[in-house]
C-alpha positions as CSV (number, residue, x, y, z in Angstrom):
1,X,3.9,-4.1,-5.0
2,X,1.0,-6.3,-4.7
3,X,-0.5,-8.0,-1.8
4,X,0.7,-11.3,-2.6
5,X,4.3,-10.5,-3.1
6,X,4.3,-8.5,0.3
7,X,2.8,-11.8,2.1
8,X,5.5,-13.7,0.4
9,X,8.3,-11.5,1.8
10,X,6.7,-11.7,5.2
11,X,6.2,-15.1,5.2
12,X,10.0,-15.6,4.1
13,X,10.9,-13.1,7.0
14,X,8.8,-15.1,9.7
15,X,7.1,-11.7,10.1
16,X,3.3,-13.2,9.9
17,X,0.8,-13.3,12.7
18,X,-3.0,-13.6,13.0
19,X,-5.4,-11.1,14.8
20,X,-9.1,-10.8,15.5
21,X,-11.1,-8.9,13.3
22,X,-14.7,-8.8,14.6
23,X,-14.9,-12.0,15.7
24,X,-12.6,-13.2,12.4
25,X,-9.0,-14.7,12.6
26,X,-7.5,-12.8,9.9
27,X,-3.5,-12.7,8.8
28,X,-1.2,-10.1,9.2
29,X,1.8,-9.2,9.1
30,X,4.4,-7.9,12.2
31,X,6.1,-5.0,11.5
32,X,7.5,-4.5,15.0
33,X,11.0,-6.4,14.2
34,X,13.8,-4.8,13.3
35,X,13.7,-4.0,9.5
36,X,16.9,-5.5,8.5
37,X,15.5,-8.9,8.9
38,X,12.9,-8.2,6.3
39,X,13.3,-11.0,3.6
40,X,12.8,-9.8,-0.3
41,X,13.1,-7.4,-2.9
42,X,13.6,-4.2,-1.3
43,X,14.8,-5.2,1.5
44,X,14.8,-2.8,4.8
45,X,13.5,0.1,2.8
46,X,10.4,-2.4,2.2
47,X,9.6,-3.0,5.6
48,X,10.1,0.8,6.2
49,X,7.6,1.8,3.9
50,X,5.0,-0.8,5.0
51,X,5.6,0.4,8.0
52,X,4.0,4.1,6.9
53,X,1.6,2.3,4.9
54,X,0.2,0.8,8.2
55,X,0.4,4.1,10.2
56,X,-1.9,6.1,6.9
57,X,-4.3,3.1,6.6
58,X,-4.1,1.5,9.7
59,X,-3.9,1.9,13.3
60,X,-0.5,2.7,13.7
61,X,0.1,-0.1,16.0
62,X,2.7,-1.7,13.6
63,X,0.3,-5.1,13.1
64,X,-0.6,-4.5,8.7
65,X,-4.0,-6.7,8.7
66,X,-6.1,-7.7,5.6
67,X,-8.2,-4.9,6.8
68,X,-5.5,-2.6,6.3
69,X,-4.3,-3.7,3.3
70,X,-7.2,-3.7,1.8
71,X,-7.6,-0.1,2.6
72,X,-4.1,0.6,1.2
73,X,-4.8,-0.6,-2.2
74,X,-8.5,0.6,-2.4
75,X,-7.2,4.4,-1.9
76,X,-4.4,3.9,-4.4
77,X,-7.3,2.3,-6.8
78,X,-9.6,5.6,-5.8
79,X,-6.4,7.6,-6.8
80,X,-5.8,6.7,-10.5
81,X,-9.2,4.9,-11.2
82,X,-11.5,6.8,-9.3
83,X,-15.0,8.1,-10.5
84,X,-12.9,11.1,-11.1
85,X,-10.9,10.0,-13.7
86,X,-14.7,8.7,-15.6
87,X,-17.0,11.9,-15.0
88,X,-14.8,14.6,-14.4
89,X,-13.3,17.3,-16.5
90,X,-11.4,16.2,-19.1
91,X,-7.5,17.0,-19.1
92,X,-6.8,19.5,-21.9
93,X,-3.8,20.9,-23.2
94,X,-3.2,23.8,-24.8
95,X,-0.4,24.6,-27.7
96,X,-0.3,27.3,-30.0
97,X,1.6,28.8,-32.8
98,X,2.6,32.4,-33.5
99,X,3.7,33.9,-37.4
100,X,5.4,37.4,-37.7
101,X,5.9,38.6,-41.1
């Protein structure tokens, strides 16, 4: 889901806030309302699982910054197009074939 559509759905909910960021108003999103308000695709199961989102790259405190987000889709990034994937091993795969006469 990218960071657009999930502002979208927030702003459609009324879910969106501001906060200070080192000395920056930045937007964010509430997730302190009861999920079956949550406007959009998925509906409550969305909010549910932004709500873990927030807890693993957040603060836990239920308020999903720009900060936040930011870190949410740089560790899924890191996950499938990490250095990793570049200068690591290969993946190899083995198959074979056997004859009996």
């Amino acid at each position: 889901m990218s960071l657009v559509i999930i502002r979208n759905e927030a702003v459609a909910s009324g879910w969106t806030t501001t906060v200070d960021s080192n000395g920056e108003t930045i937007e964010a999103i509430d997730l302190s309302n009861d999920c079956s308000g949550w406007q959009g695709a998925g509906g409550a199961s969305s909010c549910l699982l932004l709500r873990g989102v927030e807890a693993r790259f957040g603060n836990a405190d239920q308020v999903y910054d720009l900060n936040e987000q930011r870190a949410a889709v740089a560790g899924w990034y890191n996950l499938t197009n990490g250095e990793h994937t570049f200068l690591g091993a290969g993946r190899t795969i083995r198959a074979g074939m056997q004859l009996d006469f």
